[in-house]
N, C-alpha and C positions, 0 to 999 in steps of 0.2 A: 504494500500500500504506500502511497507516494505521501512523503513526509513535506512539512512546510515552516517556517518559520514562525512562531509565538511573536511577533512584533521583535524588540531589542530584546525580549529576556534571556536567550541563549537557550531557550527548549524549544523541541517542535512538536507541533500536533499532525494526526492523520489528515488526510483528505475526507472522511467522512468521521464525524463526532456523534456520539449516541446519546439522542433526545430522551428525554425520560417523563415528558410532560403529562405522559397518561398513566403511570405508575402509582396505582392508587382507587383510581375509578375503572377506566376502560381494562388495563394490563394487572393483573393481580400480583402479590407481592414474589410468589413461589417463579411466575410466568417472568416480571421485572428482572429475580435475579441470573435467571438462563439465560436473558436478553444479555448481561452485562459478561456473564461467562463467555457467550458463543461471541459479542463483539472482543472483547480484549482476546481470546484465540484468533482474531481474523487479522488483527495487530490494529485496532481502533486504541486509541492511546488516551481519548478524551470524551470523558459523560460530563453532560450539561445539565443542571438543573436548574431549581428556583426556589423561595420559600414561602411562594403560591400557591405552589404547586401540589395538587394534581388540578386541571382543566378540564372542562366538561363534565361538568360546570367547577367554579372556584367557587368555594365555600369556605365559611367558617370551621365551618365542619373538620374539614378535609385538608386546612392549609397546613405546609410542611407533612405531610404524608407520603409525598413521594421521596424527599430528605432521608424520612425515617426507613423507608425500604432500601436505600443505599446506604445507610446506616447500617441494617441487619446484615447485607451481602458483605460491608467492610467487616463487622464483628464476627460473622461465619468466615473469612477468610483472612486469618493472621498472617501478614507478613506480605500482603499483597498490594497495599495502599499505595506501595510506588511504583505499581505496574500500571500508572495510568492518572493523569491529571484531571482533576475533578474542581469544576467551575458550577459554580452555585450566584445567584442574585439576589438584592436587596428592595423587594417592591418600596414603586418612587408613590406623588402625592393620589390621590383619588380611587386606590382601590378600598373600599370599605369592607372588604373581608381582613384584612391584614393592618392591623394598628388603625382602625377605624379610617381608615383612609390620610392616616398622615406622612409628611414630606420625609423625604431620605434628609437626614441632620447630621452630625459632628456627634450625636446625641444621643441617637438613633440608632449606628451604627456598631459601637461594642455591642447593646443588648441582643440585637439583632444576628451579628459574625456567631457572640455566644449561642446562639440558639440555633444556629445550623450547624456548630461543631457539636452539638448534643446530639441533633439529630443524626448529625452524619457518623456518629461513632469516630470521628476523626481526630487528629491534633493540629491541622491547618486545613487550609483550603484554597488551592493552586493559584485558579483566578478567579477574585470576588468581583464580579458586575453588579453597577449599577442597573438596574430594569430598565426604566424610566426616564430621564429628568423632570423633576419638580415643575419647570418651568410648561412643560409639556413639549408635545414634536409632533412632526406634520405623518407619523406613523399609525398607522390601522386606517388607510381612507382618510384620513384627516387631511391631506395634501390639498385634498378639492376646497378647503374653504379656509386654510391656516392663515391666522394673520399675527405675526409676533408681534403687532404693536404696542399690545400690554403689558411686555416684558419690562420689568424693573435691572438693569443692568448691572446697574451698583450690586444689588440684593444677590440676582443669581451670582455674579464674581463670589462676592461673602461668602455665599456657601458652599462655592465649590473648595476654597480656600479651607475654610473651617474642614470641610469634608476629607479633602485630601490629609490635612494636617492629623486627624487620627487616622485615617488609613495608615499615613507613616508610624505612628505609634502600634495602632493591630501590625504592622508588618515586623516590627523592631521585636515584638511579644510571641513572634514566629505563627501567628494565628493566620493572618494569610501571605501567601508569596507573591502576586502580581493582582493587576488593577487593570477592569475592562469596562467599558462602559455597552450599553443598549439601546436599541431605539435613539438613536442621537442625531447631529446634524453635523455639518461641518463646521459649523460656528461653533456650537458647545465643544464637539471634540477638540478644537484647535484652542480653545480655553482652558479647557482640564491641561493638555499640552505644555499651553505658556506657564500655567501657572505651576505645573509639576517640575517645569527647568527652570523654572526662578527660583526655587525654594530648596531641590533637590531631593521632591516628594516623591511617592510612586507616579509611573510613567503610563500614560496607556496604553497597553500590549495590544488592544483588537476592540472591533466594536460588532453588536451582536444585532445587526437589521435581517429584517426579511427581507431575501432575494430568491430570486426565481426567474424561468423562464416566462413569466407572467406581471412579476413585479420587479423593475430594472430601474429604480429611482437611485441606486447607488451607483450606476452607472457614469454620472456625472462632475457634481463635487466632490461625493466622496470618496471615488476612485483614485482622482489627484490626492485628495489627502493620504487616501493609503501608502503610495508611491515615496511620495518624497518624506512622511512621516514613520512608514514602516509598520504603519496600524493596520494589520491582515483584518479581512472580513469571516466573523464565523456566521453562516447566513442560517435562517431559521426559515421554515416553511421551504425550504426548495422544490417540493413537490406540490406546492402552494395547495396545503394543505388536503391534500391527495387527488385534486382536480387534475393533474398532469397523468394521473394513472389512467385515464379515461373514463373511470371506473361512474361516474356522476352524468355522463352524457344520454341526451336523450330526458335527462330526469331523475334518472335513476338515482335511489338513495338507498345502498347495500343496508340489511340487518345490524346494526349493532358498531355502524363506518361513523365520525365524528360529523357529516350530513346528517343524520336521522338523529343525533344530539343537539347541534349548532346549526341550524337549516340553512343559515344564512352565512357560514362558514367566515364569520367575524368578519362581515360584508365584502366577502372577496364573490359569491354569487350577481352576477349582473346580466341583464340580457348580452353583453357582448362578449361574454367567457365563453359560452360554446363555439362560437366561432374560430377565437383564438386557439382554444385547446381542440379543437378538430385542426387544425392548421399543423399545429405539434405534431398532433398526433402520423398525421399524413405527411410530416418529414422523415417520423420514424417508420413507417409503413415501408417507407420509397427506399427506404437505405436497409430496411430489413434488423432494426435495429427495437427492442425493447422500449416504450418510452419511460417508463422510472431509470432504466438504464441512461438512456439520450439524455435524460434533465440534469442525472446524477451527475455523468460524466460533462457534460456542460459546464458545471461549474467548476470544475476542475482546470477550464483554460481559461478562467478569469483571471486576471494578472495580476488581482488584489485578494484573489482567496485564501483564507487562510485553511477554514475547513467549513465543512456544510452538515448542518445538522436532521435528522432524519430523524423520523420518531415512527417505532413500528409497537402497534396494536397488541400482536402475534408474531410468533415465532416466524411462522414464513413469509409475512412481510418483512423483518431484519435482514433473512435467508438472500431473498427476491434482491434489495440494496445492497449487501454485500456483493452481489455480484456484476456491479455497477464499476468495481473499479479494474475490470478484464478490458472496458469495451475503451473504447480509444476513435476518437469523430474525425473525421476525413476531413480539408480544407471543405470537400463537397458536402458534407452534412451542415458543416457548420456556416458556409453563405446560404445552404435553404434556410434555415435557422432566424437569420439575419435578415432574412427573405420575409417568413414571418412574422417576425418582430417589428418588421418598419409595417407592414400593412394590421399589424394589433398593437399597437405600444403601449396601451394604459388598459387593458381592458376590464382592469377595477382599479 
């Protein structure tokens, strides 16, 4: 499996990272820990988590759940914590299942590191992401109508200041080793940046957006930014949220598939998706090619990837992804691609 650079930190990550976000509700905890066995045998080097998490739905209920099942996999397996960097996040302002919906703070953040190192059975934890920023981002469909005019500039600086300031202390305390952020922009990222080499605070190794063949908004700015800053993308949804499978065309919504959960698949469903994802689809058709395959391996030649995250239900969906990184795209696949792309660009 083709290895990638962590940003500056001197580690690398696989080309496919194991999503764990259904770990809890959809994936069970017995099902979770075969998922993390049969990935580290395949040489995935990196599980993503949150401490939202489990999804569909987030609840009170259920938040830190998925934590705790990679909690039990670390405590049944001694000695194995360093066969694999394990990235967990800090939900930001407005989720009301998680600290009633309050902002990531200076404040915030020990009680919070402490409570996924409990859950995770661990003594650190590789790279702690931000979720969120407080300030909010033009991410989940928000792009259509984002307007940062009500940003307080002074205020976000402050807090990222204050934030990062005890990240350097949790990191000095050996509680976490790197600093990633999520859902960002290039404005924020290049802030956390400044202010981490003014200070000599942690640095940011990677930022964790959904991309896809469907959703390509980091194509632009933040692409340069990864470039010349060295911040790899770990992309979330690449199968945008299993729409690339084809498995939803026509209507369809399999038994038990996060459709017949999230109908509205966190409003990436639009009348202009099936068009798009018939388009995909009929690249992968013409080249004889897999399309979980074709998407996988897609992201693979982005030239800011760091790794792409994938979250399997079931055993043979992990199976089906692993075997994504055999196939390798033709200049020819990849201008039909390109092909499609310019005739759907936003299609949510």
């Amino acid at each position: 499996m083709k290895m990638n650079p962590l940003g500056r930190t001197g580690l690398t990550v696989s080309e496919l990272c194991l999503g764990t976000m259904t770990f809890g509700t959809q994936t069970t905890e017995a099902e979770g820990h075969a998922q993390i066995d049969r990935a580290l045998a395949a040489g995935i080097n990196i599980v993503d988590t949150a401490e939202m998490y489990p999804v569909n739905p987030v609840s009170k209920e259920t938040v830190g759940r998925t934590e705790e099942i990679i909690g039990t996999w670390n405590a049944a397996n001694p000695g194995r914590r360093g066969d694999y960097l394990l990235a967990t996040k800090h939900s930001g302002a407005g989720l009301a299942a998680v600290r009633d919906g309050a902002p990531i703070t200076a404040e915030s953040i020990p009680t919070t590191i402490e409570g996924s190192l409990r859950r995770l059975q661990t003594d650190y934890i590789d790279l702690y992401q931000f979720h969120w920023p407080n300030r909010g981002s033009y991410m989940f469909r928000q792009n259509w109508s984002y307007d940062p005019s009500g940003q307080d500039t002074s205020d976000t600086l402050a807090n990222m200041e204050a934030c990062l300031e005890e990240l350097q202390k949790q990191a000095e305390k050996g509680n976490i080793r790197h600093f990633g952020l999520s859902n960002e922009s290039t404005w924020g990222t290049a802030q956390w940046l400044r202010l981490s080499e003014r200070w000599g605070w942690p640095r940011v190794a990677s930022v964790q957006n959904e991309y896809s063949l469907l959703c390509r908004l980091y194509d632009t700015d933040m692409a340069e930014l990864s470039h010349h800053e060295d911040v790899g993308l770990l992309a979330f949804s690449p199968l945008a949220a299993g729409l690339l499978t084809g498995k939803y065309q026509g209507g369809a919504v399999p038994e038990g598939s996060r459709k017949s959960l999230v109908p509205n698949l966190g409003g990436r469903v639009t009348d202009r998706v099936p068009g798009a994802v018939a388009a995909y689809l009929d690249v992968a058709r013409k080249h004889g090619l897999d399309p979980v395959h074709m998407a996988l391996a897609w992201c693979r030649t982005r030239p800011f990837m760091a790794s792409a995250i994938f979250g399997a239900t079931h055993m043979d969906q992990l199976e089906h992804a692993l075997a994504s990184v055999e196939v390798e795209l033709s200049d020819e696949v990849l201008a039909d691609i390109a092909t499609a792309h310019k005739a759907h660009p936003m299609p949510y």
